[in-house]
Backbone as XML, in Angstrom:
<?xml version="1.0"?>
<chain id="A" units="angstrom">
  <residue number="1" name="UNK">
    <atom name="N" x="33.628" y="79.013" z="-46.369"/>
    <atom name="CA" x="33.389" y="77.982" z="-45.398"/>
    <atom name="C" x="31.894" y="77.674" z="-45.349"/>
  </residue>
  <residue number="2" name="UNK">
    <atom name="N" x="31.316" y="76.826" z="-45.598"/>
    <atom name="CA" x="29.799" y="75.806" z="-45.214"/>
    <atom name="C" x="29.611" y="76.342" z="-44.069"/>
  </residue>
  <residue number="3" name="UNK">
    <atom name="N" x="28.477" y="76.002" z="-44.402"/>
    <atom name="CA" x="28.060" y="76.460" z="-42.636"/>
    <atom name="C" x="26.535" y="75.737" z="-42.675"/>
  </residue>
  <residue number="4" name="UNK">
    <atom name="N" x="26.249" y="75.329" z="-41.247"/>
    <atom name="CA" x="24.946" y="74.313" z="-40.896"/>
    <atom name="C" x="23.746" y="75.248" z="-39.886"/>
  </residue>
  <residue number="5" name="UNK">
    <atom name="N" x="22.478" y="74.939" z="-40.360"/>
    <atom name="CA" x="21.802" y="75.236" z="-39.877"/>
    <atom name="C" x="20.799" y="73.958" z="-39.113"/>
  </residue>
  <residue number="6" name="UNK">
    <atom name="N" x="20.327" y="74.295" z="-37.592"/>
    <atom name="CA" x="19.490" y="73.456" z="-37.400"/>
    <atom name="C" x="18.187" y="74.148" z="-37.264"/>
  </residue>
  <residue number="7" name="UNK">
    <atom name="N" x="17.013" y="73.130" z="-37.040"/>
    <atom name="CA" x="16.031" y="73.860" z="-37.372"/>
    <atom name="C" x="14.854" y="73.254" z="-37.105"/>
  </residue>
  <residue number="8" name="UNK">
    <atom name="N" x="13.476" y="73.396" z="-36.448"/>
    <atom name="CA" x="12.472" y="72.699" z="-36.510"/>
    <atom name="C" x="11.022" y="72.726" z="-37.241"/>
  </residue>
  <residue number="9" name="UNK">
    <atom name="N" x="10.906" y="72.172" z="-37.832"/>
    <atom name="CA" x="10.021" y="72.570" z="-39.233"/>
    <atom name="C" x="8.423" y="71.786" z="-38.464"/>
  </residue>
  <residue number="10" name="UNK">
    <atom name="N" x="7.211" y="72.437" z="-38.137"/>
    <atom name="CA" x="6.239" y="71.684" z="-37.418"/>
    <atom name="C" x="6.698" y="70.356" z="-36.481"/>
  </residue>
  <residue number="11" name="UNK">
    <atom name="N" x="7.499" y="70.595" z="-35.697"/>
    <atom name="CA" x="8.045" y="69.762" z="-34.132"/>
    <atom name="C" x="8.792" y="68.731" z="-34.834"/>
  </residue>
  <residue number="12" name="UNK">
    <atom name="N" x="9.588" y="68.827" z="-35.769"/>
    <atom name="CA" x="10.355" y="68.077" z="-36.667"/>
    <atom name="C" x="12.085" y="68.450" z="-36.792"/>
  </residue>
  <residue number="13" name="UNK">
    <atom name="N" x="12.538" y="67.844" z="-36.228"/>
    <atom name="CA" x="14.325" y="68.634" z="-35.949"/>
    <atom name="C" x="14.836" y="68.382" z="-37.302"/>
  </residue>
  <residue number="14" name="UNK">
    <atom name="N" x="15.370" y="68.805" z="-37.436"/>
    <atom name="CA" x="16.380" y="69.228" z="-39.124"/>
    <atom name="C" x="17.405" y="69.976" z="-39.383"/>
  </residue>
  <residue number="15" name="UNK">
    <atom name="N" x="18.413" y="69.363" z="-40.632"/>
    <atom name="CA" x="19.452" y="69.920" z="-40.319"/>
    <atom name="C" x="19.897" y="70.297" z="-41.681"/>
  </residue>
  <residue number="16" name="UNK">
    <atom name="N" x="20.468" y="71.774" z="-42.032"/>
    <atom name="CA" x="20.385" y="71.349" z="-43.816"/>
    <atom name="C" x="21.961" y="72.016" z="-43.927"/>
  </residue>
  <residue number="17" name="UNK">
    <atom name="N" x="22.693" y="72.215" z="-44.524"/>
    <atom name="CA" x="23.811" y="72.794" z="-45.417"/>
    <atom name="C" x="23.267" y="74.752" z="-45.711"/>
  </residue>
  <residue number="18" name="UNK">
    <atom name="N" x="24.109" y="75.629" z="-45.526"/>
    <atom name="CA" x="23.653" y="76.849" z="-45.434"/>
    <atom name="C" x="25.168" y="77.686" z="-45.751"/>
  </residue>
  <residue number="19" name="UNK">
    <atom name="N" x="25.124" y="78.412" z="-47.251"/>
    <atom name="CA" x="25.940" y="78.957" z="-47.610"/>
    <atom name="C" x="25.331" y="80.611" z="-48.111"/>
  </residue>
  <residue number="20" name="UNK">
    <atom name="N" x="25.953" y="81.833" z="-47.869"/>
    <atom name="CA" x="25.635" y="83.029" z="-48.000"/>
    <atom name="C" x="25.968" y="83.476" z="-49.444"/>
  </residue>
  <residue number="21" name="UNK">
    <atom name="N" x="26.458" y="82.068" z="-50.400"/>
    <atom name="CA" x="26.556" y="82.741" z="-51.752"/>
    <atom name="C" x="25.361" y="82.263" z="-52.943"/>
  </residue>
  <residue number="22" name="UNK">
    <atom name="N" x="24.251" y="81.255" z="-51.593"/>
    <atom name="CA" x="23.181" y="80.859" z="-52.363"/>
    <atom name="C" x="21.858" y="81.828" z="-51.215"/>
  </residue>
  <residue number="23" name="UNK">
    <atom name="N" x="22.155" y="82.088" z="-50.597"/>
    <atom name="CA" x="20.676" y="82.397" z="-49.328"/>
    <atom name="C" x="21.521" y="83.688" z="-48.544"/>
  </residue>
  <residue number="24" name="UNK">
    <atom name="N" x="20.344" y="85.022" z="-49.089"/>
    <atom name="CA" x="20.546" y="86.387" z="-47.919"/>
    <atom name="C" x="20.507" y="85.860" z="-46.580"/>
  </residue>
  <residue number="25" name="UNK">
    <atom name="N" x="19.929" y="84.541" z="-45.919"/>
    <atom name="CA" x="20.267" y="84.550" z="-44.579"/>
    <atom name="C" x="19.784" y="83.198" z="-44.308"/>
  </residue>
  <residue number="26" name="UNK">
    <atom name="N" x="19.586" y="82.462" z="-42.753"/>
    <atom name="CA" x="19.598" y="81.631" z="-42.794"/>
    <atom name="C" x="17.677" y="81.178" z="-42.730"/>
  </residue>
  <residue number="27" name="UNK">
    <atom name="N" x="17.407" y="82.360" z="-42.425"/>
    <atom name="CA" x="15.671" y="82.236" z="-43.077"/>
    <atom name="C" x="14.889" y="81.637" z="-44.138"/>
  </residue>
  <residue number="28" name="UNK">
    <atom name="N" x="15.795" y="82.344" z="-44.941"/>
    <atom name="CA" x="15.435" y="82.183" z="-45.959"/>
    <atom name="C" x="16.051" y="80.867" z="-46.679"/>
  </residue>
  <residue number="29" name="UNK">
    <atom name="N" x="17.008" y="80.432" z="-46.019"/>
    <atom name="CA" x="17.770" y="79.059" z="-46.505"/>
    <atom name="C" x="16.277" y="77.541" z="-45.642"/>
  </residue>
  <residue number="30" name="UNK">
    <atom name="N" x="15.967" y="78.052" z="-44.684"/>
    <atom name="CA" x="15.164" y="77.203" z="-44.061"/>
    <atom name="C" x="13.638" y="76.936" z="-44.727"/>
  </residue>
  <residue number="31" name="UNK">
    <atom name="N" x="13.071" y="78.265" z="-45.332"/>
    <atom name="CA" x="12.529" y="78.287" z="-46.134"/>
    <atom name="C" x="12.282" y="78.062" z="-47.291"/>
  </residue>
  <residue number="32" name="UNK">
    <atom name="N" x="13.424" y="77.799" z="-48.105"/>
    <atom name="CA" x="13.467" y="77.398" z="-49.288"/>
    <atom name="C" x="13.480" y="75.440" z="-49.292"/>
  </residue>
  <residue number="33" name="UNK">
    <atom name="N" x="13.816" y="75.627" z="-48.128"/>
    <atom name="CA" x="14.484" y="73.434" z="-47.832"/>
    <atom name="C" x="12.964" y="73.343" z="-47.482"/>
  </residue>
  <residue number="34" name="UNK">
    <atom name="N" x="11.577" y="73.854" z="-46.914"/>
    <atom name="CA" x="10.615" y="73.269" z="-46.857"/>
    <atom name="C" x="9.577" y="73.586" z="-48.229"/>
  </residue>
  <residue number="35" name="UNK">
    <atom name="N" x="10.024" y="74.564" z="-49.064"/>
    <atom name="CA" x="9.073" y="75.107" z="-49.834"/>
    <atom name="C" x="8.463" y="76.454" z="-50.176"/>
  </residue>
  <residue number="36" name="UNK">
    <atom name="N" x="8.648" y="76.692" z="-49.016"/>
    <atom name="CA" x="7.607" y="78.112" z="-48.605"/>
    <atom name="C" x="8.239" y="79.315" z="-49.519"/>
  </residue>
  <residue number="37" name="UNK">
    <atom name="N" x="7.437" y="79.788" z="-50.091"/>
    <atom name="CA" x="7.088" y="80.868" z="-50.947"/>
    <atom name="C" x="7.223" y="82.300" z="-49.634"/>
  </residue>
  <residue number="38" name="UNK">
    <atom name="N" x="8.125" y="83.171" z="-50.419"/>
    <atom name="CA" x="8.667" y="84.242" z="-49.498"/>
    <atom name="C" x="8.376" y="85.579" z="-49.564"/>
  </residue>
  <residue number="39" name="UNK">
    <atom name="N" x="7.855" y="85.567" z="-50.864"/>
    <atom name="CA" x="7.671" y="86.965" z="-51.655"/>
    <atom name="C" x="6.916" y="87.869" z="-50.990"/>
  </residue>
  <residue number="40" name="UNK">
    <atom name="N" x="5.864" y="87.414" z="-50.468"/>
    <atom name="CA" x="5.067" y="88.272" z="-49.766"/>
    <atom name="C" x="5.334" y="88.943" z="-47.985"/>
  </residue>
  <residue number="41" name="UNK">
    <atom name="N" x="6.206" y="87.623" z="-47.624"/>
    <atom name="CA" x="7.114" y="88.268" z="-46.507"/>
    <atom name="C" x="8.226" y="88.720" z="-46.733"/>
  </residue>
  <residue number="42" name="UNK">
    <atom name="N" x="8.338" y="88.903" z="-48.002"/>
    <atom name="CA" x="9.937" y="90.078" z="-47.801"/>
    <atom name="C" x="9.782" y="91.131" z="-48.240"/>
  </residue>
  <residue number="43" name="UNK">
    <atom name="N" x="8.433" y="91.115" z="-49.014"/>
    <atom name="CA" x="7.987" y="93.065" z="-49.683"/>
    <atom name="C" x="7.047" y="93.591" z="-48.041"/>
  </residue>
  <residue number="44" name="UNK">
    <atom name="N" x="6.424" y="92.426" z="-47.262"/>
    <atom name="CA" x="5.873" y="93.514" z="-45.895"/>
    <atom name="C" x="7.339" y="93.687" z="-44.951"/>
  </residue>
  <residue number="45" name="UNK">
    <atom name="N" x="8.274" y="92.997" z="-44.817"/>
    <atom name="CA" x="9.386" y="92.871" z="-44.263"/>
    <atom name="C" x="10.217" y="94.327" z="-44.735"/>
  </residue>
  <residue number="46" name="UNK">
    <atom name="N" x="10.328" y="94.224" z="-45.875"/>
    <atom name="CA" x="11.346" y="95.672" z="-46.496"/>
    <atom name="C" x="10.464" y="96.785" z="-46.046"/>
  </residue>
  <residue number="47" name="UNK">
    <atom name="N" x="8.708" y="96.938" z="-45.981"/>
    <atom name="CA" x="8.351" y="97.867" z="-45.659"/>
    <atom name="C" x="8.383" y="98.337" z="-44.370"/>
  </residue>
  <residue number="48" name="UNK">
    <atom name="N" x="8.481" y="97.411" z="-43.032"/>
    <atom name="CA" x="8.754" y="97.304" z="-42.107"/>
    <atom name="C" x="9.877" y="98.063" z="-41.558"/>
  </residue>
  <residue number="49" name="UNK">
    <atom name="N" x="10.995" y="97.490" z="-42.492"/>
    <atom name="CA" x="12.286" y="98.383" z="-42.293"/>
    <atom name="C" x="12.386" y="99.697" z="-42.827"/>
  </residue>
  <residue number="50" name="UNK">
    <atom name="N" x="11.691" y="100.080" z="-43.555"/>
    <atom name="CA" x="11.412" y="101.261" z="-44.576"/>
    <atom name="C" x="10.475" y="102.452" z="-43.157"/>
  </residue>
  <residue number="51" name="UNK">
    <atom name="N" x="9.934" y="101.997" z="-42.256"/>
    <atom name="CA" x="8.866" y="102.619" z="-41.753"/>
    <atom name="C" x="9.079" y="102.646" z="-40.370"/>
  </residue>
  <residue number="52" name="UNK">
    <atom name="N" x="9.887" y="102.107" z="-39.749"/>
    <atom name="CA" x="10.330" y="101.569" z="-38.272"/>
    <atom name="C" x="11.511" y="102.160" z="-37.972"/>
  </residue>
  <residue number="53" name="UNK">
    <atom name="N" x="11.754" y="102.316" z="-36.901"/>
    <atom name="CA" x="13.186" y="103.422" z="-36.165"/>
    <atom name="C" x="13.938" y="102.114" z="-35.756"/>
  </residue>
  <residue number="54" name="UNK">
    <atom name="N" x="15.181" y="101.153" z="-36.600"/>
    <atom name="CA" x="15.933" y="100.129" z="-35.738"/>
    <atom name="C" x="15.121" y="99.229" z="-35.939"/>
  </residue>
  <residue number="55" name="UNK">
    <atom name="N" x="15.779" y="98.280" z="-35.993"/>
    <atom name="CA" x="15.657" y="96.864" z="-36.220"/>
    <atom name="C" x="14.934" y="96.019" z="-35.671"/>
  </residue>
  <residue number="56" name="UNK">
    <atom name="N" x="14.630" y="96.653" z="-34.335"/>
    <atom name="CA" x="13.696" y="95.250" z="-33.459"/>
    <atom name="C" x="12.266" y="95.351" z="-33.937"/>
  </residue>
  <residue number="57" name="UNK">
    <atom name="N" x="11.980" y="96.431" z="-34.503"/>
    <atom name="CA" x="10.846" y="96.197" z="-35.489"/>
    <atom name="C" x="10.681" y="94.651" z="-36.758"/>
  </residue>
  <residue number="58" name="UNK">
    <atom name="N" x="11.637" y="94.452" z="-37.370"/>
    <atom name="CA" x="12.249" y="93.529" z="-38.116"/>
    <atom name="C" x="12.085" y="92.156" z="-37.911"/>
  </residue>
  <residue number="59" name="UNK">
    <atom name="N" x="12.839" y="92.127" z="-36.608"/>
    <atom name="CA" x="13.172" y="91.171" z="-36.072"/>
    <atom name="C" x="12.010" y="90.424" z="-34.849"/>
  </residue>
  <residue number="60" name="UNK">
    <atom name="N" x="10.981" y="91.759" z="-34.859"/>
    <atom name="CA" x="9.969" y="91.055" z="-34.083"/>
    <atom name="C" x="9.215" y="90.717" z="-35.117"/>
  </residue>
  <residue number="61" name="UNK">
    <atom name="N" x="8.947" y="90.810" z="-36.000"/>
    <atom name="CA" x="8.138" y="90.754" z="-37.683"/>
    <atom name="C" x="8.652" y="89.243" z="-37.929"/>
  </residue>
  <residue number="62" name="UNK">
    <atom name="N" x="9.776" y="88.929" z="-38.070"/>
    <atom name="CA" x="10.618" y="87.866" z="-38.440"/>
    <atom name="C" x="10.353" y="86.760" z="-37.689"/>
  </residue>
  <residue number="63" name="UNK">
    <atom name="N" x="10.280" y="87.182" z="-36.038"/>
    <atom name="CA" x="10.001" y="85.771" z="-35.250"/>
    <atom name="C" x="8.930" y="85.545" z="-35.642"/>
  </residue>
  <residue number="64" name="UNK">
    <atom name="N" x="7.623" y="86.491" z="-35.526"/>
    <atom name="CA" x="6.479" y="86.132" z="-35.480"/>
    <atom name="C" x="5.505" y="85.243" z="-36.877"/>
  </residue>
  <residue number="65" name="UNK">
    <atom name="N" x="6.168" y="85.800" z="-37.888"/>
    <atom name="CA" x="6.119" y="85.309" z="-38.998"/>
    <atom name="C" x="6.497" y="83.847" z="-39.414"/>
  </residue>
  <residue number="66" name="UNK">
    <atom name="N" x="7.718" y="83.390" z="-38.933"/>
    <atom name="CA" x="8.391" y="81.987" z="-39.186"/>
    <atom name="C" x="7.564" y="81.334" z="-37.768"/>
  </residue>
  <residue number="67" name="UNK">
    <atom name="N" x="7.572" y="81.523" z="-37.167"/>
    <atom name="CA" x="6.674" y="81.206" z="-36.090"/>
    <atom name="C" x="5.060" y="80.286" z="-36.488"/>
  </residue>
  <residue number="68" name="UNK">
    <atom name="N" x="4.595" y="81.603" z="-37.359"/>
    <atom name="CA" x="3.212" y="81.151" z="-37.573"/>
    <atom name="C" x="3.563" y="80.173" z="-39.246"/>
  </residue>
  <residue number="69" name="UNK">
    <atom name="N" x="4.777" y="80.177" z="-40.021"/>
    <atom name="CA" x="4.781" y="79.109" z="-40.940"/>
    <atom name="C" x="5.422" y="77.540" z="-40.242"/>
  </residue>
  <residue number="70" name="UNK">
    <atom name="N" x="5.156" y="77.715" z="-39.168"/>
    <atom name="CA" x="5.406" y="76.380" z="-38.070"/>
    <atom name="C" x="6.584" y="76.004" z="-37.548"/>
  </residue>
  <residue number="71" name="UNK">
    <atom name="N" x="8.027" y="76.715" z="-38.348"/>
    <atom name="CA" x="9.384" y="76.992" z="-37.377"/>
    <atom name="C" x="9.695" y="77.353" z="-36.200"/>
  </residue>
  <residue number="72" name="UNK">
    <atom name="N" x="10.707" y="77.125" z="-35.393"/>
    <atom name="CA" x="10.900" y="76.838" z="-34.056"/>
    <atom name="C" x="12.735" y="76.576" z="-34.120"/>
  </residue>
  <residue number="73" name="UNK">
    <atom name="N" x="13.528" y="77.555" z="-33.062"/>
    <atom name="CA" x="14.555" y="77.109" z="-32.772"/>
    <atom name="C" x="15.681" y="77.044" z="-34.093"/>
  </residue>
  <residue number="74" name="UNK">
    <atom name="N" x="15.734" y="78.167" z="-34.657"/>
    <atom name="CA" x="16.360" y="77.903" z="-36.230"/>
    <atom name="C" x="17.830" y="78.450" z="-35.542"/>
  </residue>
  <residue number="75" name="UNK">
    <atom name="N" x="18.934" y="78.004" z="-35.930"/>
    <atom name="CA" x="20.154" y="78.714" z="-35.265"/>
    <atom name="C" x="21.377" y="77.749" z="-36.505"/>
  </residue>
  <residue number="76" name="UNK">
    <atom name="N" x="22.277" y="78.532" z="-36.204"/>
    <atom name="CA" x="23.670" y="78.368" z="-36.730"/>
    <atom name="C" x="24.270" y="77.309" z="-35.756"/>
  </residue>
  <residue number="77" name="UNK">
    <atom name="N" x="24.603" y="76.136" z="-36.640"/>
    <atom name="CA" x="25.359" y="75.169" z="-36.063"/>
    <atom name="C" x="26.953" y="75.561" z="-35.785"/>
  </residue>
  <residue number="78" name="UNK">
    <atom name="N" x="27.260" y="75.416" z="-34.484"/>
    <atom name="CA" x="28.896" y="76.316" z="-34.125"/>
    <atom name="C" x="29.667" y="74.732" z="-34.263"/>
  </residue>
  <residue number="79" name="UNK">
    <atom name="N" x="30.833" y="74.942" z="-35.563"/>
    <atom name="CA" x="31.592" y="73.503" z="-35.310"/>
    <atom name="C" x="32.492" y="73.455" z="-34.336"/>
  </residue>
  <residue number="80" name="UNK">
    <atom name="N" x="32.489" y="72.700" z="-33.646"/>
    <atom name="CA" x="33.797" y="72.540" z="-32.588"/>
    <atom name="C" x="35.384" y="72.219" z="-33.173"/>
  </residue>
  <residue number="81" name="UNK">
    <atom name="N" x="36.094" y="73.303" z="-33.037"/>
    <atom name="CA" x="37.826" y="72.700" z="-33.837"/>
    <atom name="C" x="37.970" y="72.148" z="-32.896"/>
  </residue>
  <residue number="82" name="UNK">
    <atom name="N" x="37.879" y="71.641" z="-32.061"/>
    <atom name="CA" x="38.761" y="70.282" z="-31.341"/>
    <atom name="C" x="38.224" y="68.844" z="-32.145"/>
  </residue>
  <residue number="83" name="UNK">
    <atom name="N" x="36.910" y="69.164" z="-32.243"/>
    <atom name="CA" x="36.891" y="67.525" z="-33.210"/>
    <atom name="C" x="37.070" y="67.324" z="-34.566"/>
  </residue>
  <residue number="84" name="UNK">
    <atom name="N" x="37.325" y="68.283" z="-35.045"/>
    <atom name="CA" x="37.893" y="68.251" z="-36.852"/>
    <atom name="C" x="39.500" y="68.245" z="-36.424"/>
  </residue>
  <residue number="85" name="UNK">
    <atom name="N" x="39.688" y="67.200" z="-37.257"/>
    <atom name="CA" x="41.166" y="66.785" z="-37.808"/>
    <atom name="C" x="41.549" y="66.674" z="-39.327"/>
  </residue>
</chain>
């Protein structure tokens, strides 16, 4: 199943197509639709997890990071089954 991401790229709303058999997550799917080069946040990212007790280490790494490459508000679009026919 497809699945949609929305997303704000420097105060810019956006919306792209987001499948888990092309993109580990939807980060990295948002990242790839503007450009941004990842390599260097996913070898301090793995070390992060490598060195940290639990995840909110991670995940505070993660906001702060997409944050400062000018993202805002990135989330999984939920489809409504009442309006698909």
């Amino acid at each position: 199943m497809a699945r949609r991401i929305t997303y704000k790229y420097n105060n810019q709303a956006k919306e792209i197509n987001f499948a888990y058999d092309v993109y580990h997550d939807m980060y990295e799917a948002v990242a790839a639709e503007e450009g941004i080069d990842l390599k260097q946040y996913l070898a301090m990212e793995q070390q992060i997890a490598m060195t940290s007790k639990g995840s909110a280490a991670v995940r505070d790494f993660r906001a702060k990071e997409f944050t400062r490459f000018g993202f805002s508000d990135i989330y999984f679009v939920k489809d409504d089954p009442d309006t698909e026919q």
